[in-house]
N, C-alpha and C positions, 0 to 999 in steps of 0.2 A: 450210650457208649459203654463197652465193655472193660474195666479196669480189672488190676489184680494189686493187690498192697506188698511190698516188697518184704515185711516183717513174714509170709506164710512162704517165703521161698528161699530158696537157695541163695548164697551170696555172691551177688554179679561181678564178673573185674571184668576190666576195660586194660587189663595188661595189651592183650591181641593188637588192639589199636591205638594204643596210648600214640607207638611213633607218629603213623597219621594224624592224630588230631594235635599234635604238638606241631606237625608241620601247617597243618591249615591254619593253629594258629599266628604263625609264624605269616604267615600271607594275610589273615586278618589286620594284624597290627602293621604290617608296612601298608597297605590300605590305609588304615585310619592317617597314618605317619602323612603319607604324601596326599591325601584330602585336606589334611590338618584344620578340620573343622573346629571352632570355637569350642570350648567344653560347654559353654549355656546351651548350643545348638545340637550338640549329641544325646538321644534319648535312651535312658537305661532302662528295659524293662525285662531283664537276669532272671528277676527274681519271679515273674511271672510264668516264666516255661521253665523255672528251677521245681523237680518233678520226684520223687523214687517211685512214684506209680511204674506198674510195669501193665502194659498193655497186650491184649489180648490178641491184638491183630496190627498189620499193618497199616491198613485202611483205618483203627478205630485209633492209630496215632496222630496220623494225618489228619483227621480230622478235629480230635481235640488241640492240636496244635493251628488250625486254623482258625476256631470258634474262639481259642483265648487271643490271637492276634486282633479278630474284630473286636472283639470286645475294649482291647487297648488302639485300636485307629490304627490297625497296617495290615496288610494283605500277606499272608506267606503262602509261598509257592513252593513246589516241590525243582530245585535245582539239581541235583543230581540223584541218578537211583541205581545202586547196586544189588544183583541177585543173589549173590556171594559166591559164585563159582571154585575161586580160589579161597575164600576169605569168609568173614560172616557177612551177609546179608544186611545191608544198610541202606540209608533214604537222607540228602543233605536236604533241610529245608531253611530259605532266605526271603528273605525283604523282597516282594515283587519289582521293588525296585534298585534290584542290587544288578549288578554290573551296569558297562557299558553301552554304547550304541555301537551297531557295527554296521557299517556301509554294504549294504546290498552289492552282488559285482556290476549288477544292471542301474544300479541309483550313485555312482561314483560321481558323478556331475553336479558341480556345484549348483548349479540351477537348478537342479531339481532337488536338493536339499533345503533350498529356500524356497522351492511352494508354499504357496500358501492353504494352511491347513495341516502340516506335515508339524511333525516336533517327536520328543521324547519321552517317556516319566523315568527312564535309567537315571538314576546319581549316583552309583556306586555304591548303595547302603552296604556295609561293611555285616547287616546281622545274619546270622548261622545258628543252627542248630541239627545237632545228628540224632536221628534212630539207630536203634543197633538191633540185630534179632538175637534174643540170648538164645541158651543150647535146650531148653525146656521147652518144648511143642510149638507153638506159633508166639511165643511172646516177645516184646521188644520195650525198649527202653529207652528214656531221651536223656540226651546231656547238650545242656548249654555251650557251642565254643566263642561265641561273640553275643553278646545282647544287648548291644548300641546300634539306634536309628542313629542318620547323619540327617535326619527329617523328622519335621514336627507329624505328629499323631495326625490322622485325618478326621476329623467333626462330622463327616457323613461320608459314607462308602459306596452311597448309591452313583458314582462317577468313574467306578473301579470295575472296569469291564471282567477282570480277574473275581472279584469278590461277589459278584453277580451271576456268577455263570450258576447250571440248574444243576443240583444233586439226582441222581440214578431216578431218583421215587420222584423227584419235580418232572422228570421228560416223560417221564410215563400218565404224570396227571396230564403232563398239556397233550401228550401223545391221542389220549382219550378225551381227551377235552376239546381238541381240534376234530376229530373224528364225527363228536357230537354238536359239531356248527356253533360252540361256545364260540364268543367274541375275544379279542387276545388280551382287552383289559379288563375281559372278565375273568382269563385265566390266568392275568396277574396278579387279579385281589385272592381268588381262589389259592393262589401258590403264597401267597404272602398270611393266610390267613391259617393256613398248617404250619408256618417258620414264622416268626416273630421274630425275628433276626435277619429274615433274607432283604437283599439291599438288589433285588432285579429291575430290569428299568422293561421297559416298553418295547425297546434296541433288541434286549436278550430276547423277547419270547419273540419278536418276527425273527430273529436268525434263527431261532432254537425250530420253530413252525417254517419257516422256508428248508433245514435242513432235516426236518423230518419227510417232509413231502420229496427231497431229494433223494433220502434213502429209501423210499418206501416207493418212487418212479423205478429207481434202479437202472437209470440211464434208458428208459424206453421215452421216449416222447409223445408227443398230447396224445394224439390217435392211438398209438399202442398201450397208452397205460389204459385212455377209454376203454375200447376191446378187450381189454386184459379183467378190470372190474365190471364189464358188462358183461363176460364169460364167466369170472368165478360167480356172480350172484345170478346168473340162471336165466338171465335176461332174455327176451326173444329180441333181437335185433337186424335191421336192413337199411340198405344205404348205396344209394345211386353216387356216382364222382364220375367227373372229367377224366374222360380218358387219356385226354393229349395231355395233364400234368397228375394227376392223381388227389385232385382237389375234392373233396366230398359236397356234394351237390344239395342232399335232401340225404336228414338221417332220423329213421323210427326206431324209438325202442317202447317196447312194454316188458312191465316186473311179470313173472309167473304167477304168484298171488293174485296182479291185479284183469287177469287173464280167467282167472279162475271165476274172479266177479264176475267179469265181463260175460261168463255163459251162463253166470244161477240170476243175472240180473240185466236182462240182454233188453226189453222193453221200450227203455229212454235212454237215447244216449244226447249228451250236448258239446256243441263242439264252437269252438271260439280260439282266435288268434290274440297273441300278443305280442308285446314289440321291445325295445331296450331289456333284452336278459342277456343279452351275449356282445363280443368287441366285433362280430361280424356283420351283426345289423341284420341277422338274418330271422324272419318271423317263426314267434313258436305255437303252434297248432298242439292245444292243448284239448283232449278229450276226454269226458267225464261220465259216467252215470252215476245210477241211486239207487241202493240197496231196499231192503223192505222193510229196516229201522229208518227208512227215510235220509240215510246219511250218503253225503257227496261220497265217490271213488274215485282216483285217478285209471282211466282205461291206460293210454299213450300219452308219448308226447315226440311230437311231429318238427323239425326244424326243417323248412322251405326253402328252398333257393330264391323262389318266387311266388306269390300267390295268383298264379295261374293256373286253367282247366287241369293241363297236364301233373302238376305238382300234386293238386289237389286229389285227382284221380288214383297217384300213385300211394298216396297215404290210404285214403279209405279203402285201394284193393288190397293192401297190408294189412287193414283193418279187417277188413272180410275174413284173410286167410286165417285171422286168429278165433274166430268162430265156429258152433258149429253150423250144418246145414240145416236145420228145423229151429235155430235159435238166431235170426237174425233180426235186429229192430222195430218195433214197431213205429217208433216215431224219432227221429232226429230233429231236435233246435238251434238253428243255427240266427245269427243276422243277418239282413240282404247280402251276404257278398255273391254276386252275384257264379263265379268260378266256384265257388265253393259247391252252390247251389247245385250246381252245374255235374258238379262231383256226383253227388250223394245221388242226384237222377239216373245217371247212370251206371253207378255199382252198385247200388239200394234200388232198382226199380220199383218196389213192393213200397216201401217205407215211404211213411208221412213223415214231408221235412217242414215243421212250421218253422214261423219264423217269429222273433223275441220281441210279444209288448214295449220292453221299457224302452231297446232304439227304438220302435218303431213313434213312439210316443216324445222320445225324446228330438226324434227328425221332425215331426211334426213342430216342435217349439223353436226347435232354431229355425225352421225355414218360414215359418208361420208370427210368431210374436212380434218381431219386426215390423208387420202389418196393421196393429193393434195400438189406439194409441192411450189406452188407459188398460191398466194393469185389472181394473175389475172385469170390464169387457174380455181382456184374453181369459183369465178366468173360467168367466162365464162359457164361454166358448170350447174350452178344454174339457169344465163338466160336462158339455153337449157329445167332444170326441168318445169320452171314457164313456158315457150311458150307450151310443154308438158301437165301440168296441167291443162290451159285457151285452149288444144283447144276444139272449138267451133261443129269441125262434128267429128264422128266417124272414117272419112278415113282421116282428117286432125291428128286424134290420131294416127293411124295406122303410119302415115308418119312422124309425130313429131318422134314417139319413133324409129322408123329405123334410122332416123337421130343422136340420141341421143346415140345410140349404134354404133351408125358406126363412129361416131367424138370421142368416150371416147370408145372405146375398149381398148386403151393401158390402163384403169383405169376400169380393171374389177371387182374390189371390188365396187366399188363404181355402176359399172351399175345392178349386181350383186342383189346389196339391194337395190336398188329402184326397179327394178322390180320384185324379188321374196317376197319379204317384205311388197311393196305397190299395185301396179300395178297389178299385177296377179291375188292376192285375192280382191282386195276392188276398183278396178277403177271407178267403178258406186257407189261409195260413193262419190267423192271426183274430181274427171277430169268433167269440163265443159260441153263436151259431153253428157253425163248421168244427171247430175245433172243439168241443165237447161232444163229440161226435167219435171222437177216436181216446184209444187210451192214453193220455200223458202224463197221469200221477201227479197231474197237477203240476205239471214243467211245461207251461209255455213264455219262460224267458231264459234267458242264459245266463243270469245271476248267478248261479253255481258255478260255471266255469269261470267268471268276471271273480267271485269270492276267492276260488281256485288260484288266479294269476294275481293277487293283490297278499296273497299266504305266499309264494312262491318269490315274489317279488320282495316281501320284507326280508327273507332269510337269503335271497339272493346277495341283498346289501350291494350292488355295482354294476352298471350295465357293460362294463369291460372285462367279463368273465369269460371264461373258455370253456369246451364243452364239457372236460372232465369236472371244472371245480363245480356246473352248474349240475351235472351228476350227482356230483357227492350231496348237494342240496337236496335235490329231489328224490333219491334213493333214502336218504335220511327221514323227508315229512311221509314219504308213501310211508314206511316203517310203521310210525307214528301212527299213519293214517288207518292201514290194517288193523292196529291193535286195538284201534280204537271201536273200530266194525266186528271185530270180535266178540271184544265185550259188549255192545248191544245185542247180539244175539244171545249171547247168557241170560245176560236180564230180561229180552224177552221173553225165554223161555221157562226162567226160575222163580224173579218177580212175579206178584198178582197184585195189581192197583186195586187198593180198595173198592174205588170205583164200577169195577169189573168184576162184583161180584152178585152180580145179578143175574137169576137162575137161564137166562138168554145168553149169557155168556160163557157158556157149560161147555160148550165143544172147542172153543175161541180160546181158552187160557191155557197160555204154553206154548199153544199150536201156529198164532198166527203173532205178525210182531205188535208190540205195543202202539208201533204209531197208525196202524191199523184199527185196532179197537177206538182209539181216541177218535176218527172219522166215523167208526162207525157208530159212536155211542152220540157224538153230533147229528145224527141222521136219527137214532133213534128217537131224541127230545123232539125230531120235528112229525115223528110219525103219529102223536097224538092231533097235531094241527091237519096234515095232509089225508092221515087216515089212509083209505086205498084207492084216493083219487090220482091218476097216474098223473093227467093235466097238470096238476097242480105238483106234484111231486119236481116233475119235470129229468128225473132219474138222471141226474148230471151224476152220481158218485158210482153207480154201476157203469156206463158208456166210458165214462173218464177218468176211474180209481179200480173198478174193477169188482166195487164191495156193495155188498147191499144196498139200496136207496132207500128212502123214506117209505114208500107206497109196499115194497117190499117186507120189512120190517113191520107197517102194522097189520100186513095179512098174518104175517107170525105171531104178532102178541094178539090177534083175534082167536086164533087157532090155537094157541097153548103150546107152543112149540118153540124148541130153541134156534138160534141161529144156527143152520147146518156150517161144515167145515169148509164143503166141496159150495156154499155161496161167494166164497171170497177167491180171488183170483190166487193162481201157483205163484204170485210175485211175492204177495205177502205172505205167501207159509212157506216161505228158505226162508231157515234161518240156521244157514250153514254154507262154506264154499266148494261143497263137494258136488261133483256134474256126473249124472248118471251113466252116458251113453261114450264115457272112457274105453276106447279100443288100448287095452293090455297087447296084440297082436301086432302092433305098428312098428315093421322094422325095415331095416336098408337094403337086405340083401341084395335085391334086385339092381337097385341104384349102384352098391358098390362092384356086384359083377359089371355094371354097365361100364364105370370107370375104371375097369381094369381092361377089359375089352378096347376100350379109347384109348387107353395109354399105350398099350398093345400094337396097336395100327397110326398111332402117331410118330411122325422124326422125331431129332432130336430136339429139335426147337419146340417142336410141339410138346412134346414128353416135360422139356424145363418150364414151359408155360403152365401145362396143366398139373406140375406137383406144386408151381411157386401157387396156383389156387388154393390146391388142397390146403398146404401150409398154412396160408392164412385161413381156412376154415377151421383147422384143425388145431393152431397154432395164434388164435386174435391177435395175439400181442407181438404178431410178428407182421401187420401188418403195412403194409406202405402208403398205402393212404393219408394225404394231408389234409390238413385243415382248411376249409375255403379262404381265399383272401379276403384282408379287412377293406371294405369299402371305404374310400376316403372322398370328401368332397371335393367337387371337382372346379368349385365356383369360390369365388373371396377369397382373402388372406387365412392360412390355418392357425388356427388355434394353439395358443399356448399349453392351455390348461384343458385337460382331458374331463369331460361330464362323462361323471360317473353315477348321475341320476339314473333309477328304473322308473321313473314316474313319466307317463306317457306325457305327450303333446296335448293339449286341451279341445276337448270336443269342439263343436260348430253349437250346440246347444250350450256350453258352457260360458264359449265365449258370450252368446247372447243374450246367458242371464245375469252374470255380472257384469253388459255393459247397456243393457237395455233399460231406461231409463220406466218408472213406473207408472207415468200420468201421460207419459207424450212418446211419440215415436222418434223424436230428434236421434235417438243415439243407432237408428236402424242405418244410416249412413255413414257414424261414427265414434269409434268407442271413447274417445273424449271428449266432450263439450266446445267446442270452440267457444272464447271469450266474446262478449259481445263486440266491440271494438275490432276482431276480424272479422265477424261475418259479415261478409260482402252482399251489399248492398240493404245493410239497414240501415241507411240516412233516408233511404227512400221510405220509409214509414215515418207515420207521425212518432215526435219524440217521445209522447205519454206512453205507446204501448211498447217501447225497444225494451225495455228490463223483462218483459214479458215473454219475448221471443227467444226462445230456445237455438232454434237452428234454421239457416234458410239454404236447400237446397236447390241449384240451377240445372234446367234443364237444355237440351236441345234450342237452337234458336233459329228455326228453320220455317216460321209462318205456324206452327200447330202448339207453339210451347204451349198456349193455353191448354190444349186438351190433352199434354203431355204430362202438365203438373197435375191435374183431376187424376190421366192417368196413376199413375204416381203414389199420389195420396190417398188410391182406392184399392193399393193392393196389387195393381194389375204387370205394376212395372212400366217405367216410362215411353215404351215402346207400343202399349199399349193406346195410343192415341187413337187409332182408328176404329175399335172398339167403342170409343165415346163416342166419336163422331156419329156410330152407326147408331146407339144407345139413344140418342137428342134428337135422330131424324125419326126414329121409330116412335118415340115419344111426341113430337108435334106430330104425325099422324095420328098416333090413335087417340091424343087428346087437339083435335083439329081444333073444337069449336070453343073450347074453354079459353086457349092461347090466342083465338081471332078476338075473342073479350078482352083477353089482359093486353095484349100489345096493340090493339085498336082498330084492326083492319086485316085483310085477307092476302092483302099485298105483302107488309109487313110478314107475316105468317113463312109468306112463299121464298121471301127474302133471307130469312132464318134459314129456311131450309136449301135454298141457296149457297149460300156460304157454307155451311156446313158439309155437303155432297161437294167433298175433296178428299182427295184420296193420293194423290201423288207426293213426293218426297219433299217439295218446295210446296209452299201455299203463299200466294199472292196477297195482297193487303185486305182485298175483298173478301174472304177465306179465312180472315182470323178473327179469333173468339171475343166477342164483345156482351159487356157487360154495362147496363144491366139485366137484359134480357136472357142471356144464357143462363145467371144466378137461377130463375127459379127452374129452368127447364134440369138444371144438373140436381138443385135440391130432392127434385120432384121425382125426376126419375132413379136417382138411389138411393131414396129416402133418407137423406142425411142433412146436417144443418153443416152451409157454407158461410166463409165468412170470406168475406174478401178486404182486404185490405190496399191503400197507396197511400200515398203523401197528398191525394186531394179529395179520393173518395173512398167511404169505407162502410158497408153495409153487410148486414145479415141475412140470409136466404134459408127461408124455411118449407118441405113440401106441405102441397098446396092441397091432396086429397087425404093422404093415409090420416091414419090414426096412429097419435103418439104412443110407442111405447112406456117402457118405464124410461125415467133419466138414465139409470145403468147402462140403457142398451141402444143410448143417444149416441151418432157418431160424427165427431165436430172438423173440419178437415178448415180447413185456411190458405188462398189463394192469393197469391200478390202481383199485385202488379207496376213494375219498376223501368226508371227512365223515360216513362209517357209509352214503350214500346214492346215489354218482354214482361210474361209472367213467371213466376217462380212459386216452389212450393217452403210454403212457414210451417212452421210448428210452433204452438203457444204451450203454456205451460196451463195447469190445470185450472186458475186462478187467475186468470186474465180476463180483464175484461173483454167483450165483446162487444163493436159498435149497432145499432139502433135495426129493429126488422125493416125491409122493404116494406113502402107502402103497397105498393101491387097485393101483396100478400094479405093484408088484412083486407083489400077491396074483393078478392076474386078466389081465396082460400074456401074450401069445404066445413061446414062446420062441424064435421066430427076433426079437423086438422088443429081444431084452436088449441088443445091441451099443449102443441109443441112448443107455445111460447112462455110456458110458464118456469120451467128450470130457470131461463135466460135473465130471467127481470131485474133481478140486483147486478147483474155481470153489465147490463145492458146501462143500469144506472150508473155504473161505476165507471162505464166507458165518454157518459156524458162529462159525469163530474171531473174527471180528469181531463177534458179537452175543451171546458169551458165554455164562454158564450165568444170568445172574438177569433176564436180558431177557423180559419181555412177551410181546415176539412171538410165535406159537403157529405153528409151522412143522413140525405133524401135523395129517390131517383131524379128529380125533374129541377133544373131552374126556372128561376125568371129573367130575361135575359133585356137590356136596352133597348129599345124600338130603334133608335142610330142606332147603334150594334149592329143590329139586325139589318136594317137598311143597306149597312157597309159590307155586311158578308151577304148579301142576296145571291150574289152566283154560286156562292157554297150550298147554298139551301135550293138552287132554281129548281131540281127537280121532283121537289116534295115541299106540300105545304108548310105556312111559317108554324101553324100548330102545333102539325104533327112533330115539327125540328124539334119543336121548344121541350112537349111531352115525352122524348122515345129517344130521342138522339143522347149518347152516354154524355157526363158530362167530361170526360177528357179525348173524347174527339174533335170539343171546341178549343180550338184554337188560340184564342186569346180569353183568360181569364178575367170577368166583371167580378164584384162585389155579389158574395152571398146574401141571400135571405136568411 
């Protein structure tokens, strides 16, 4: 603050206005008279703005006159201000809360004075104080005429919407400070940490930032101001809209910098959708390449109306247009979308469009792991996909997936959809083989773009943004993002890594970018192992980088020679944004004689139609064009509270891994546990093993549930019954004579296969699945260990020829069977016991099959001791049954011997329960 001392100037009088101030005071004190406040309650603070400073300026009065108010707890305001046209030049300043309240002429209603929320802070404060301008160049002078509060002092000022407001240099810090995507309470620490004094609240800088952005609109609206900042910054821009309202459909724009990229770095481009940036719900196709310091660029950014062929089709021929014609893609990465896909095929016909590892990896897990019921087997399974996916030759593919199907056949669901799903249609997107075959710099996923829209998303901060503010966003990080692409090129060019200075690197330093060299000096270290054997090399960093390969390299260091310049691809020697084949020659002429000729030979109607074009061509911010409507749902009660989350909806893979249980498949049906006590129908198991059961799901109850739940439990999906059925006939045939051993006869055999050849929607009583005989045909033929469980019989079923694997790669499945009539599928927890092997199995097993029972043997034991010696349960195939008994059921038995009943017949087909053995 600029003062001046009253002793180096001339002597002031206040003759001029003594009468005035003698009248003001004269209104002062009838004031106090008829307040007639308390003397305790009137605050004297005279001697605080009692002053002969003579001031420099008006402004530098006004201010020291306000800095001493806060400092003593009151607010002063400027109340009246004269120019001095007749007079001298003066400035009253008072008590922000001096006068009255005065009735709006639209608020005269008593009711509406009594709102609630409404009130006053006027009391009439009685204080004043004058400026005067003396006759000496700009200077001015104070005099006290009142300096009594009729209110106590205020203890903090941060409530004083007056003593809060921002000084000239605060609007312009937040002016810039909103410009630069600062947060607004960071640009209230910012503004407070220049003024140690300032009392702003959070209220002032969103008014202060809402009324910057209203002067700085200038009454144009969303779309016109868009237009308006997407013309001054040089933008290329296009935009489809509804004709019958003028609602914009699909809008592209690209920065001219990143245009520039887009032609020194045309090679790889990736492209990827995102969802919650804007209040329209409308998706944003965000497209990306990679420079030759390796760093991401934004190409466009694409808002859809839909992501359909058409939409899709209309971005990438925009895309096109901004290219030139010898520099167009070699490879695009996109994810299945299948429209997308669709796109790029037919405006890139040339271009390889692979498609992105990590969904494809990660679809594989949510549609797959669910089928798995221990977390090491999926594991194990996944290494087998990724050694599958990385290999390197065609017949190493070939062998990978034989492998892959021959170790997971008992997990046919799951081999299933990798190959019909992935593999079959799309492997030359996506498997090693194929795809290092073409150049992708090493981009075969969309992780870039994914890193892209998760940067975009943080500064976004709302998914109820509009297209301008989501602008100002993304114009701001491109900014960033440029300069940062910039300076990589310096360094590469001025920088020399230590590393790189080995006399092989002699043509390479300066010339190509560093993250080049660093691939290429990796290839070097292998070229002492490979040497100049190509085989072995297998030249993935030449086909797929572009740069020397191993076998390459060591013919040079045999030869004495350095890495030529012209070995390394033109991707990695830009390192600059400048594009050679700039036509200087590109003008309108033609175009605008065209439209003068049109205008020419058009009516009037026509004539207003085709300048109201021009105009907005020539004129953005003059556009008419609306905003698309916000989509509202159309279902349930609406919402109060507006989500203003940008974080997507959770993947199918996501959900499956935080709800996928790690030892058992129970949670493949549902993501929380059900408590023991609902799940329906566990009385029907013995009491010992209920803590053990995780989850029991029911199937179908139509005569086949049994080979519903198998289905089920294999992966196949429970629709999959008939599949088993076929699996079990094929199986007693081609092992005829082993199963006329086990079950005892040929009849028996035929009978099996009898009931099983059903194939219709219903299955009759004769037609369903019995056990124990079906146990080893299911174990046998999917090589897995069954267990079956009920309330009367509970047995193990092990296959009869294979050879065990490891334990790891044992797969335990669990079949129940409930009510005397309906199977269902269990699921045991990893720790459960297991009841006792079938005898058939140790009588008629293979002897290389004996290894499968030995994981079992403590599980096996634990299942005894927990069900004791007086339990029910019958946990051997065969009774012994009462000769009466028997006698009494002879016509149940008449047409098969009493024997073979006693041997083969289950034991809950009998009827009336005797006393176990």
């Amino acid at each position: 603050m600029a003062l001046k001392n009253s002793e180096n100037d001339v002597e002031i009088s206040f003759e001029t206005v003594e009468k005035e101030e003698e009248k003001e005071e004269d209104e002062v004190q009838m004031n106090l008279d008829h307040n007639a406040a308390p003397l305790q309650q009137l605050v004297d603070i005279s001697d605080a703005f009692s002053s002969n400073e003579i001031f420099c300026s008006r402004d530098a009065l006004i201010e020291w006159a306000r800095n001493v108010g806060k400092r003593n707890g009151f607010v002063i305001v400027i109340k009246r201000s004269d120019k001095g046209d007749s007079r001298k030049a003066r400035v009253t300043l008072a008590c922000e809360r001096g006068g009255t309240y005065r009735h709006a002429k639209n608020k005269s209603n008593v009711e509406d004075l009594n709102r609630k929320g409404t009130g006053t802070k006027k009391c009439d404060c009685p204080f004043k104080i004058i400026g005067v301008k003396l006759t000496s160049n700009d200077d001015w002078s104070v005099k006290v005429v009142c300096g009594f509060h009729n209110h106590r002092a205020a203890k903090q000022l941060e409530g004083y919407s007056y003593a809060g407001r921002l000084s000239d240099g605060e609007k312009t810090i937040l002016s810039d400070m909103t410009k630069n995507l600062v947060k607004p309470r960071n640009i209230l620490l910012s503004i407070k940490n220049h003024d140690e004094y300032n009392v702003s609240t959070m209220k002032t800088i969103y008014n202060a930032r809402h009324k910057h952005r209203l002067l700085n609109s200038a009454g144009r609206w969303q779309m016109q101001q868009l237009m308006k900042q997407l013309n001054e910054c040089k933008y290329v821009e296009w935009h489809r809209k509804d004709e019958s309202n003028d609602c914009v459909r699909d809008l592209f724009w690209a920065h001219p910098t990143s245009i520039q990229l887009l032609n020194a770095f045309c090679s790889v481009l990736i492209m990827d959708c995102t969802y919650k940036t804007n209040r329209y719900r409308l998706p944003l196709l965000e497209i990306v390449g990679v420079t030759s310091t390796n760093l991401t660029f934004s190409v466009a950014f694409v808002y859809l109306e839909a992501e359909r062929v058409d939409n899709y089709t209309w971005a990438m021929e925009k895309l096109h247009s901004l290219m030139f014609a010898d520099r167009l893609p070699n490879v695009i990465v996109t994810d299945r979308e299948l429209a997308l896909m669709n796109a790029v095929r037919l405006v890139f016909p040339t271009t390889t469009n692979l498609l992105c590892r990590w969904h494809i990896s990660k679809n594989v897990l949510g549609n797959c792991k669910k089928l798995f019921e221990r977390k090491d087997k999926w594991e194990a399974f996944m290494s087998a996909w990724s050694v599958l996916v990385f290999s390197s030759k065609e017949d190493d593919y070939e062998r990978n997936l034989r492998s892959l199907t021959t170790d997971y056949y008992t997990y046919p669901g799951a081999v299933k959809y990798v190959t019909e799903s992935w593999l079959t249609p799309y492997k030359e997107r996506f498997v090693a083989a194929w795809t290092d075959k073409v150049m992708h710099l090493g981009n075969v996923t969309t992780n870039r773009a994914e890193s892209a829209h998760a940067k975009l998303k943080r500064h976004l901060g709302s998914s109820q943004g509009d297209f301008e503010s989501s602008w100002n966003v993304i114009n701001a990080l491109i900014e960033l993002q440029h300069t940062e692409i910039k300076a990589s090129f310096e360094r590469s060019i001025s920088v020399v890594e230590h590393q790189f200075n080995n006399a092989m690197f002699k043509e390479l330093r300066g010339m190509v970018s560093r993250a080049s060299l660093n691939m290429i000096l990796m290839e070097f270290k292998r070229a002492t192992q490979v040497e100049i054997d190509k085989g072995i090399c297998g030249c993935v960093n030449r086909t797929s980088y572009g740069l020397p390969c191993a076998h390459e390299l060591a013919e040079l260091i045999k030869e004495g020679r350095t890495i030529p310049l012209d070995s390394v691809h033109s991707h990695w020697r830009k390192l600059d944004t400048v594009t050679d084949n700039v036509s200087s020659e590109l003008t309108i002429t033609t175009e605008i004689d065209s439209i003068l000729r049109q205008f020419a030979d058009c009516d009037e109607a026509g004539k207003i139609a085709l300048k109201r074009k021009l105009r907005e061509l020539a004129c953005p911010a003059t556009t008419s064009m609306c905003p698309p409507l916000e989509k509202v749902k159309g279902k349930g009660r609406p919402s109060l509270k507006i989500n203003l989350s940008t974080k997507r909806a959770p993947s199918l893979f996501e959900i499956v891994e935080s709800a996928h249980d790690s030892t058992s498949p129970a949670t493949a049906c549902s993501v929380k546990l059900p408590k023991e006590k609902k799940l329906k129908y566990i009385k029907c198991f013995p009491h010992q093993i209920r803590e053990h059961i995780v989850n029991i799901v029911d199937v179908k109850a139509d005569g086949h549930c049994g080979y519903r739940s198998i289905a089920g439990l294999l992966g196949m999906g429970e629709d999959g019954w008939g599949t088993v059925r076929q699996d079990l006939v094929r199986e007693l045939h081609t092992f005829h004579d082993e199963y006329v051993q086990l079950y005892g006869s040929i009849d028996r055999v035929a009978e099996l296969v009898y009931s099983l050849s059903w194939f219709d929607s219903f299955a009759p009583y004769d037609r369903w699945m019995t056990l124990p005989d079906m146990g080893h045909l299911i174990a046998s033929r999917y090589n897995i260990v069954l267990v079956h469980l009920s309330i009367r019989q509970c047995l193990t079923y092990l296959p009869l020829r294979s050879v065990s694997p490891a334990p790891l790669h044992h797969k335990l499945i669990a079949l129940g069977f409930v009510e005397d009539c309906h199977f269902v599928q269990v699921f045991l927890d990893s720790t459960s016991p297991i009841p006792p092997i079938a005898c058939n199995w140790r009588n008629y097993r293979y002897q290389c099959a004996r290894g499968w029972e030995i994981p079992y043997v403590p599980r096996i034991e634990a299942f005894r001791s927990s069900l004791g010696t007086n339990s029910n349960v019958a946990t051997q195939e065969t009774i012994d049954l009462d000769e009466t008994w028997c006698i009494y059921n002879r016509r149940m038995i008449s047409n098969c011997s009493l024997s073979y009943f006693l041997n083969h017949v289950p034991l809950f087909y009998i009827p009336i329960w005797p006393v176990f053995l």
